[in-house]
N, C-alpha and C positions, 0 to 999 in steps of 0.2 A: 388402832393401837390396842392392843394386848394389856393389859393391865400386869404390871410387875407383880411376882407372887409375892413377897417382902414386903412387908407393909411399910418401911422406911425410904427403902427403895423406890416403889410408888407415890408415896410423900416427893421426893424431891424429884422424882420424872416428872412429876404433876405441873410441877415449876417451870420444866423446860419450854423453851420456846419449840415450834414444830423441825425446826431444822434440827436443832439436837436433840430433840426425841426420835427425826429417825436416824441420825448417827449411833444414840443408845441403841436403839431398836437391830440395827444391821449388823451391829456388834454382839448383842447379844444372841443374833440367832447363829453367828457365826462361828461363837463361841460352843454354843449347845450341838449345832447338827454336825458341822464338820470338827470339834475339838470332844464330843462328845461329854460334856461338862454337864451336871443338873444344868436345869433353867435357873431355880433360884441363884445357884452359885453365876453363872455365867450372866444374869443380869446382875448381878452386885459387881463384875469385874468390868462388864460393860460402859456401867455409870461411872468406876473409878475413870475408865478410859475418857471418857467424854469429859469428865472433871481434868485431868491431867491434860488433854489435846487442846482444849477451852477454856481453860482457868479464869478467865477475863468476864467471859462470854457468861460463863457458869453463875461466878461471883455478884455479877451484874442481876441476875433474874433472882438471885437469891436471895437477897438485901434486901 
């Protein structure tokens, strides 16, 4: 894993468990290579994703 350039964003990837770091991670490269988005931007929409798909999951490691 890549480390988020975002330093908040890194913060709470930090948190994830390994399955939803690589959902952020799949997402964010999907984001950048084929949507052609910055990286920073495209892992912050990443993370929203995984936060929004996993809300439960998310909530749970975050507490």
């Amino acid at each position: 894993m890549t480390t988020p350039t975002n330093e908040i964003v890194a913060d709470l990837v930090s948190k994830l468990d390994a399955n939803l770091v690589e959902a952020f991670e799949e997402r964010a490269a999907i984001r950048e290579f084929d949507g052609g988005i910055n990286r920073e931007l495209a892992e912050a929409l990443a993370l929203l994703d995984v936060i929004r798909q996993y809300p439960k999951e998310v909530l749970a490691l975050l507490s």
